[in-house]
N, C-alpha and C positions, 0 to 999 in steps of 0.2 A: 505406469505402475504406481501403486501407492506405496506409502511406506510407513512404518510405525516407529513410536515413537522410541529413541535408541534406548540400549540401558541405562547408559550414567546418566541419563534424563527421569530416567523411572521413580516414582513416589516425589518428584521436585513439582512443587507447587509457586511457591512465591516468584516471580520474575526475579528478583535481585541472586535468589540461589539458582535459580535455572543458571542466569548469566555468568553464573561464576564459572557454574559448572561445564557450560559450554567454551569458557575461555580454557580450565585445563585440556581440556580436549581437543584445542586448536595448538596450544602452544606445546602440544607433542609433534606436531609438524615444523617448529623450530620457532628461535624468539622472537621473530617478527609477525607470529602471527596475532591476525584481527579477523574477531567478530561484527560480523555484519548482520542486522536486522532487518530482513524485509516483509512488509505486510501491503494489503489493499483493500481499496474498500470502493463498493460503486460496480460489483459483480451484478446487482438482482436488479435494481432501480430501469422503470422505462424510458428516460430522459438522463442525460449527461454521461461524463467521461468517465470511465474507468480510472483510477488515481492509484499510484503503489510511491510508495517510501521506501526506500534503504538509508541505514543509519548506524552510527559508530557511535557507543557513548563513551568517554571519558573512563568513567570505571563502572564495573557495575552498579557500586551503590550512587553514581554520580545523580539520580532523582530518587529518590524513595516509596515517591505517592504515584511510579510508573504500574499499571494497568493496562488491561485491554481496554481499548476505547470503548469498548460498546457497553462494560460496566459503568461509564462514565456519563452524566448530563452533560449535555451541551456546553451549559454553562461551567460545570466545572474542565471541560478539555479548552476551551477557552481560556477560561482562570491558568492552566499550565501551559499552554501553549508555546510562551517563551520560555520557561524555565526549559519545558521540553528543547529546545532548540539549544539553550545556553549547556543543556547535560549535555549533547553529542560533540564529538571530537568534530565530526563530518557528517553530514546528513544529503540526502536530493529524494526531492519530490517529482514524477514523472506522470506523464496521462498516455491514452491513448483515445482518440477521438469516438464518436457517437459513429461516423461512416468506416473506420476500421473496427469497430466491433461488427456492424451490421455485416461487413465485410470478411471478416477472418474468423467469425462468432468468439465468446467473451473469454473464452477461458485464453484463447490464444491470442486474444489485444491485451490479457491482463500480464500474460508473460512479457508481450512489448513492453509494457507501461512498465515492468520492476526491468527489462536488460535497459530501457533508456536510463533507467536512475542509477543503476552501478555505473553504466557507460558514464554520465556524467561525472560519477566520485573517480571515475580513470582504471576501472576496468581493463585489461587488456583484451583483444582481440573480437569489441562487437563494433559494429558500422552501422547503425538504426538512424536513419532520419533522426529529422529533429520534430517535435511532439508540436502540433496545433497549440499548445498553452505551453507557455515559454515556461521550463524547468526554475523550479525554488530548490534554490541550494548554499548549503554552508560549507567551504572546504571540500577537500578531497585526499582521497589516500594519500598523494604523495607526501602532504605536512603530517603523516602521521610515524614517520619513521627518519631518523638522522642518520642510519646505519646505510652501509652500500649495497648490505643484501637483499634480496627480495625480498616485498611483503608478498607474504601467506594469507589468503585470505580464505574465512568460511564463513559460507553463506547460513542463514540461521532465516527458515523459509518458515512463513506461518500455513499451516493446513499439513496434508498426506500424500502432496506433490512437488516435486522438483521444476525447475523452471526451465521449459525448452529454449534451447541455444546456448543453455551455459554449461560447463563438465560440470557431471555427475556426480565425481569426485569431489566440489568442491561446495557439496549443497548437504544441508542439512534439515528437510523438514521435520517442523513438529507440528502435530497437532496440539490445537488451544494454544498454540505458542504465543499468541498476545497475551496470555495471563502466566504464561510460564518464563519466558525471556524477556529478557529488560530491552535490550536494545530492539525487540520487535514488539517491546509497548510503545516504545519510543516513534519506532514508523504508524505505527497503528493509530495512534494520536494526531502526528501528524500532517497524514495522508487525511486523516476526519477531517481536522479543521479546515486544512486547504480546499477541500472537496465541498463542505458545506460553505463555504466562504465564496465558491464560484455556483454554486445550486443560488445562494442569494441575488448575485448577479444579474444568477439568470433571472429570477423575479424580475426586478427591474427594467431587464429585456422586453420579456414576454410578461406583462403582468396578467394578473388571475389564477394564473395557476397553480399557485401557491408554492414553487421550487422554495423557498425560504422556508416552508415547512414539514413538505415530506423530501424532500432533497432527491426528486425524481424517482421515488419508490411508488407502488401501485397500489396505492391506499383509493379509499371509495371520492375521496375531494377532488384527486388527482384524476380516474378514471371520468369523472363527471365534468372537469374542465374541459377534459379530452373531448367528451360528447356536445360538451357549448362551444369552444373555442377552435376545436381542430388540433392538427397534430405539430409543432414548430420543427426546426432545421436541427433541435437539438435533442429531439424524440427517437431512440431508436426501434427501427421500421421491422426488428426480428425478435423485438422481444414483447408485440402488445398481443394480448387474449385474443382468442381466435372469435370471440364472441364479439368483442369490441372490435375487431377486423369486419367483420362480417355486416356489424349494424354501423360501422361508418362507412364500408364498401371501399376502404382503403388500401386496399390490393386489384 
């Protein structure tokens, strides 16, 4: 099911007023509630892991120059990178591998990749293996509360879908939520840099094929390494053109 975006979200543009706005609207569920931002990146790309973030900032205005990553250069989500990390209370960064995408198709390894990253901030109630790329993470829920009561937490989903396996109740998609909430600029960011940080890697790896520069997206440089070099370990086998299937005969 999709879902749209709520009212007390309607006409909010800036992330810092999104966030605000989404924290009154949690802490009607009582004082211990937290906003949680989760985004991903690494849905479309024919090579590499799917990557998702969940993150807790400090306060809303705790970065100012927070955005969607994809407004952003390189160079500049780099240039914030750490302040990013220094804004959140708690943060985790999670993947889900090249063979469980090819495996489960992406929408449902993208859901793994965000339950492994709440599971990591301590989550209750998910039991997901541990991810092929070992988890980046600052803290977790528990230092976020002194009190003996539960925390509350609401999940602040970026897109028009809730995330399978976790209650329903306790999710809030927005669409453009990278440009509209702070704490899911926050994941947004980065989930990029970590992502593009192992795409460079992979160069390394595999050299020629330029992963340091389209970051396993299917740009014409990437498709033509594919046709000189073949396909690596880290290519997934369900997302290439059916034309390039067909002229490598890789099925």
């Amino acid at each position: 099911m999709k879902f749209k975006v709520p009212a007390f979200l309607e006409g909010v543009e800036a992330p810092v007023d999104g966030e605000v706005a989404m924290r009154k609207f949690a802490a009607q569920a009582g004082e211990n509630a937290v906003v949680v931002g989760i985004d991903e990146v690494g849905r479309g790309p024919l090579a590499g892991p799917v990557v998702a973030c969940a993150a807790v900032l400090k306060a809303p205005d705790a970065l100012l120059t927070l955005n969607d990553s994809k407004k952003l250069t390189r160079v500049k989500r780099e240039a914030m990178y750490q302040d990013v990390q220094d804004a959140c209370a708690c943060f985790a960064v999670a993947s889900a591998s090249v063979e469980e995408i090819d495996r489960m198709n992406i929408l449902e390894a993208d859901f793994l990749a965000m339950r492994r990253a709440l599971q990591a901030l301590g989550m209750p109630g998910l039991h997901e293996s541990a991810p092929q790329i070992p988890i980046f993470q600052k803290g977790s829920f528990a230092s976020l509360t002194t009190s003996h009561q539960p925390l509350t937490t609401l999940i602040a989903v970026d897109g028009n879908l809730k995330i399978h396996g976790i209650p329903e109740e306790m999710q809030i998609p927005v669409v453009k939520g990278d440009g509209r909430i702070a704490s899911i600029s926050a994941a947004s960011i980065l989930a990029k840099v970590f992502r593009d940080r192992y795409m460079d890697d992979l160069e390394k790896k595999f050299p020629g094929y330029g992963f340091d520069k389209h970051a396993g997206y299917g740009t014409k440089a990437h498709l033509d390494a594919i046709r000189r070099l073949g396909m690596t370990a880290e290519h997934r086998k369900s997302f290439h053109p059916k034309s390039l299937q067909t002229e490598l005969d890789l099925f």
